[in-house]
VEXPALUM-529317 format. One record per atom (N, C-alpha, C): residue number from 1; atom name; x, y, z. Coordinates in steps of 0.02 Angstrom, whole numbers. Layout:
<sites>
NUM,CA,X,Y,Z
...
</sites>
This chain:
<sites>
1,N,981,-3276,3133
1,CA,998,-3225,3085
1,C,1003,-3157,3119
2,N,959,-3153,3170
2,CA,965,-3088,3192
2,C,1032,-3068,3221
3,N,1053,-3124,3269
3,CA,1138,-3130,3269
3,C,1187,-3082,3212
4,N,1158,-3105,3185
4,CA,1217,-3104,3144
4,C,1211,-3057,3123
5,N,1162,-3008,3100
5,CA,1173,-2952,3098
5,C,1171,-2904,3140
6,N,1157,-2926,3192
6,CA,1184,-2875,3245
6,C,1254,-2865,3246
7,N,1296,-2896,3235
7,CA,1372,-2932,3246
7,C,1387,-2877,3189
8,N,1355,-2890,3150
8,CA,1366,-2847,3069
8,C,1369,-2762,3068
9,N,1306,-2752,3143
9,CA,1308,-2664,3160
9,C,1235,-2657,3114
10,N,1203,-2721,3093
10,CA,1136,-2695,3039
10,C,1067,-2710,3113
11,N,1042,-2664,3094
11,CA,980,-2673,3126
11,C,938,-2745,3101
12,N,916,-2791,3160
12,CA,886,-2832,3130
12,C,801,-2807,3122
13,N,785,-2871,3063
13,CA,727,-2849,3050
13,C,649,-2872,3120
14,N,588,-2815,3111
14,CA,552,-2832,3163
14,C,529,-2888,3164
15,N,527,-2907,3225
15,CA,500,-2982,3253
15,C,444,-2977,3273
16,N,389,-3017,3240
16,CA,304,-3013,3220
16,C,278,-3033,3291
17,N,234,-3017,3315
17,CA,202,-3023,3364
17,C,197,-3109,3386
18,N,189,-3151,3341
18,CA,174,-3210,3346
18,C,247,-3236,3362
19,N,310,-3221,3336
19,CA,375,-3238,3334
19,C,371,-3228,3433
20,N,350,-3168,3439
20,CA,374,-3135,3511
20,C,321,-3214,3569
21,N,269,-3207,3551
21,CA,230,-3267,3575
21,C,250,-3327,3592
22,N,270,-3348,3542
22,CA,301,-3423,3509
22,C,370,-3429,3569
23,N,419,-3373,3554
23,CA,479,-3387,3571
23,C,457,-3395,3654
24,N,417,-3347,3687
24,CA,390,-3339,3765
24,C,367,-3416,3795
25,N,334,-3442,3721
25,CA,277,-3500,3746
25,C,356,-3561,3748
26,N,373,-3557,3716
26,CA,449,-3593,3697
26,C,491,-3604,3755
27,N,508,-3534,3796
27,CA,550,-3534,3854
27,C,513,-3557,3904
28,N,421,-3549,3924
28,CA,399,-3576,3984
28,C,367,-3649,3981
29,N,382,-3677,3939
29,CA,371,-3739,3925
29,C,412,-3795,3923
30,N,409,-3867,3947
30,CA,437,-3931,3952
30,C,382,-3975,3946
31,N,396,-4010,3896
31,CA,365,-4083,3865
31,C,436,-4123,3854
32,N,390,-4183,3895
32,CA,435,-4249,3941
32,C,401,-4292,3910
33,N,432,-4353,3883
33,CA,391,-4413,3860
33,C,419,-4463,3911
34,N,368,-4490,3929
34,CA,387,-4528,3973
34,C,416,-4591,3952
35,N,447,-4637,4023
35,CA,485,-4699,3987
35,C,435,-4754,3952
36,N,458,-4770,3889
36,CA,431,-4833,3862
36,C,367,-4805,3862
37,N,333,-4750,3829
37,CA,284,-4741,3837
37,C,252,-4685,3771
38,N,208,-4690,3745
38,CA,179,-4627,3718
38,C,153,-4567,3762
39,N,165,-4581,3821
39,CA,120,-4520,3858
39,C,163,-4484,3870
40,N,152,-4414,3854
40,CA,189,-4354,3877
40,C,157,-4325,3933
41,N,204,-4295,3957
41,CA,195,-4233,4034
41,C,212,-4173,4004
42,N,159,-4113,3996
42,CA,145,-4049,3972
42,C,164,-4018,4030
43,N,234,-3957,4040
43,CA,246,-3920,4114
43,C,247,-3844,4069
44,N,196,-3804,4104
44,CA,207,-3710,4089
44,C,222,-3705,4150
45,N,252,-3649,4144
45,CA,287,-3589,4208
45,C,222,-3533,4187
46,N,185,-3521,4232
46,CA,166,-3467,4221
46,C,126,-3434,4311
47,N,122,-3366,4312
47,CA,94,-3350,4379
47,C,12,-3364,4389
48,N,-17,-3361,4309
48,CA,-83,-3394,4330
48,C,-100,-3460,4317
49,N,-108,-3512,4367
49,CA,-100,-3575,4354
49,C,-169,-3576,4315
50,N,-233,-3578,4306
50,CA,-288,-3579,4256
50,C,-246,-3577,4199
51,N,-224,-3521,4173
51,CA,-168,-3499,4096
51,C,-138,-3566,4103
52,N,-105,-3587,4145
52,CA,-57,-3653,4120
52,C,-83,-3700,4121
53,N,-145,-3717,4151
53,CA,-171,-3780,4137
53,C,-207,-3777,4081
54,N,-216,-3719,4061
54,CA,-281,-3717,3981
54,C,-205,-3727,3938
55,N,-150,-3704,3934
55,CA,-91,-3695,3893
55,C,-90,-3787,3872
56,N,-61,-3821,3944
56,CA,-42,-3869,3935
56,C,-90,-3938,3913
57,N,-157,-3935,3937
57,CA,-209,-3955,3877
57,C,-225,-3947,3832
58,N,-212,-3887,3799
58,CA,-201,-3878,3744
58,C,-157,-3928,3712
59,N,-85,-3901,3718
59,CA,-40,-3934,3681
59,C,-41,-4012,3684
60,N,-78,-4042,3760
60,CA,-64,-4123,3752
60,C,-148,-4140,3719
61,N,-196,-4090,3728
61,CA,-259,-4117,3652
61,C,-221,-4117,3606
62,N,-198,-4061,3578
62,CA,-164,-4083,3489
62,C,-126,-4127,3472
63,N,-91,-4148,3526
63,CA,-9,-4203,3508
63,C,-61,-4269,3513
64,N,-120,-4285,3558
64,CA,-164,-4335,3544
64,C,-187,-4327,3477
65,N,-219,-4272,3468
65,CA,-266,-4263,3415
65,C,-212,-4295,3344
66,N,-142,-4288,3350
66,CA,-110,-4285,3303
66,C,-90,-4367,3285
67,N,-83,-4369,3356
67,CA,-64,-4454,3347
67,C,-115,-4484,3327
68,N,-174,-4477,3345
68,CA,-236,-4517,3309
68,C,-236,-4506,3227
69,N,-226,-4452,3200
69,CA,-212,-4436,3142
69,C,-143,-4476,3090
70,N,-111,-4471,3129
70,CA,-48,-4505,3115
70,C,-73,-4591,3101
71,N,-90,-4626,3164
71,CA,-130,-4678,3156
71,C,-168,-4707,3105
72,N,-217,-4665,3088
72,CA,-281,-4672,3036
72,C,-230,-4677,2966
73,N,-190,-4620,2949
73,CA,-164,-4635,2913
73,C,-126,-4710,2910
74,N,-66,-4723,2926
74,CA,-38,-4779,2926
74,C,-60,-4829,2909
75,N,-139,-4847,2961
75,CA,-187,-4899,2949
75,C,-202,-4912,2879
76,N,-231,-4820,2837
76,CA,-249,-4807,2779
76,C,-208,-4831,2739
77,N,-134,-4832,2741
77,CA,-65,-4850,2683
77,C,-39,-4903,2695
78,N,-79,-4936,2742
78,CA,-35,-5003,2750
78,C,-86,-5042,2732
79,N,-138,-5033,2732
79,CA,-227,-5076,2713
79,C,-203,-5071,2621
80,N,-194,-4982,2619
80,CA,-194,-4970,2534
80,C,-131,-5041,2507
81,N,-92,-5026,2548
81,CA,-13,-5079,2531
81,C,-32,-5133,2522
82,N,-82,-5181,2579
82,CA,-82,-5244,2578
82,C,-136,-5246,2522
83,N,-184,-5221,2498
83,CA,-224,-5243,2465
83,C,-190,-5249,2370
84,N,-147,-5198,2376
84,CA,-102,-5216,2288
84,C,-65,-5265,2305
85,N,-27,-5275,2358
85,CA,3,-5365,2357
85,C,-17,-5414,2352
86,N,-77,-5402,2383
86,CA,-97,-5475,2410
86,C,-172,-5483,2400
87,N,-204,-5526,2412
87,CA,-282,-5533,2432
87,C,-288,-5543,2498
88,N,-245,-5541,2538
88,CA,-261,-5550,2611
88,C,-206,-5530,2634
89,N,-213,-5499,2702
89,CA,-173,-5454,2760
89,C,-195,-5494,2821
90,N,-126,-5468,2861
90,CA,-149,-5471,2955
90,C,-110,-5402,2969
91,N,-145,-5373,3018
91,CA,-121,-5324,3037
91,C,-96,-5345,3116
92,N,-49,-5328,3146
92,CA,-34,-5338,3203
92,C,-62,-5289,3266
</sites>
């Protein structure tokens, strides 16, 4: 959007501190999933390697943290599923 009003001659509107963050963390970052695999490779660009290794543990704790979440659920709606069908399940 801001495009576009620049294009227009309108001042765009300010971009929030977190926007400015986000977009920075955005450009020095690459997440790779590897082949046939759930495991990702977390890469920051940054000059202090400490900063990029806390960055990139970060982001690959939560994408775990998330998939376990993701998980629990499923288990949760597919247990909830089999038990109104049926009296008995296998889960694979």
């Amino acid at each position: 959007m801001a495009v576009i009003t620049q294009m227009l001659g309108r001042k765009s509107a300010p971009v929030s501190v977190d926007e400015i963050v986000l977009s920075t963390l955005y450009d020095r970052m690459t997440v790779i999933q590897e082949r046939d695999s759930r495991i990702i490779s977390v890469l920051i660009r940054s000059t202090d390697p400490q900063l990029a290794a806390d960055i990139a543990n970060a982001v690959a704790n939560a994408h775990v943290t998330r998939r376990a979440q993701l998980s629990l659920s499923d288990t949760a709606e597919a247990s909830t599923g089999c038990a109104r069908k049926s009296t008995s399940c296998a889960f694979a």
